[in-house]
N, C-alpha and C positions, 0 to 999 in steps of 0.2 A: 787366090783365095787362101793359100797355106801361108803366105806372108801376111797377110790380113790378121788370121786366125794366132800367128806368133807375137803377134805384135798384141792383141787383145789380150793374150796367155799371161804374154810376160810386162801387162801393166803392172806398175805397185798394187792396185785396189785388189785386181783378181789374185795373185799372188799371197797380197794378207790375208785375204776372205778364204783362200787355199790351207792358209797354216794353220786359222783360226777355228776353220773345221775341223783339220785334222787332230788338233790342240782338245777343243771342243767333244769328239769323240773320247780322247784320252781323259779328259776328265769327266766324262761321263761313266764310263766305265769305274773311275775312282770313288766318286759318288755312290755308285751301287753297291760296290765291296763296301764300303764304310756301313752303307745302308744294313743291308744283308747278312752282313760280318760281323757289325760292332754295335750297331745300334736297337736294330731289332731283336735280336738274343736277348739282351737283359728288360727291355718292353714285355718279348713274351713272357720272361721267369716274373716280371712284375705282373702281370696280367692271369699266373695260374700257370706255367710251363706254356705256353701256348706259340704253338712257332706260324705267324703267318701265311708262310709261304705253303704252308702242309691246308689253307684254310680254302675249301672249295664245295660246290654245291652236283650231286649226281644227280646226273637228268636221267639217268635209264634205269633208275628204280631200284637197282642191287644194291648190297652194299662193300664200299671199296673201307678198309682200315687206314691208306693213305691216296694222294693222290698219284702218287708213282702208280699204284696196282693198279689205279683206273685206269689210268694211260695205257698201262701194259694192254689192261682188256680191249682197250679201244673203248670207254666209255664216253659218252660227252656229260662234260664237265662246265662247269661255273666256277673260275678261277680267279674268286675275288680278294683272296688271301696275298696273291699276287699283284692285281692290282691294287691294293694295299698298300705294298712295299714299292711299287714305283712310282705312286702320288707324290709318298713320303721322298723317293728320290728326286721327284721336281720340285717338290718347294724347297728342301735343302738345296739345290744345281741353282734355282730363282734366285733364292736367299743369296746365295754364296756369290754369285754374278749380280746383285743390287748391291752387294758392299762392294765388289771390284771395281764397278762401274762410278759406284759412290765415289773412293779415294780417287781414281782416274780423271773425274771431273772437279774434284778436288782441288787435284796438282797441278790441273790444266784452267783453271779458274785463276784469272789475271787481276791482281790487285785493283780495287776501284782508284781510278786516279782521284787525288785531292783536288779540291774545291780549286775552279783557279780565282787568281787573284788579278783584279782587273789592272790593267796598266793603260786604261784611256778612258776619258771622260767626255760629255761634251758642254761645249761652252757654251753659257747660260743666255749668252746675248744673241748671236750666229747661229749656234745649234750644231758645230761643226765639230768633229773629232780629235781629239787632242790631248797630249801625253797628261797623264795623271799628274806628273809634279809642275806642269808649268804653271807659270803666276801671269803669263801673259798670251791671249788667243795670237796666234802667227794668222790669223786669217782676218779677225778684225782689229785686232790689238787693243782689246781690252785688257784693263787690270781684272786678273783673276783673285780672289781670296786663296791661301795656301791652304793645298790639304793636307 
């Protein structure tokens, strides 16, 4: 069974589909900082200073000035300011992974072959196959017209 299992491990597929997570993770994390970091800061200063992730709803009736102090209290919370920011991180992570996938199938997109060009005909009398420039059927031996 451990050789079985080595042997499944260490196929190409599972190995890519290995990297491709851990790659996958690593860019997901990048996405977020960008998100987080770069993109929603200037969103909120356009929208009124408003920082998303500060944007939540209290279920226990008190009032918290941020979402930090509710946590602190143990309030329960509606933390849709956050989900907010991680919408916005999957259609960026989508986005960004349909043009990867775009160029990739791009590159891997094989020239359509050109039209071929016929090199046999058949003969008008027999009906039998036969090279395109002969001027005589080898099977009945008619005179062919030249093409």
């Amino acid at each position: 069974m451990l050789k079985e299992f080595k042997e499944f491990a260490m196929r190409g597929n599972v190995l890519d589909m290995a990297i491709g997570i851990i790659i996958g993770a690593a860019f997901g994390k990048i996405i977020s900082s960008l998100v987080g970091d770069v993109l929603m800061p200037p969103i909120g200063l356009l929208l009124g200073k408003l920082d998303f992730s500060n944007l939540f709803i209290n279920l226990s009736g008190q009032h918290y000035a941020s979402m930090a102090d509710a946590k602190a209290a143990g309030a329960a919370t509606i933390n849709y300011g956050i989900f907010i920011n991680t919408v916005i991180d999957f259609v960026i992570v989508a986005f960004v992974i349909f043009l990867l996938i775009r160029q990739v199938n791009r590159l891997k997109r094989q020239p359509e072959p050109a039209p071929a060009v016929p090199t046999t005909k058949e003969c008008p009398y027999c009906l039998s196959v036969i090279p395109i420039k002969a001027t005589r059927c080898p099977n009945c031996t008619s005179e062919l017209k030249a093409a």
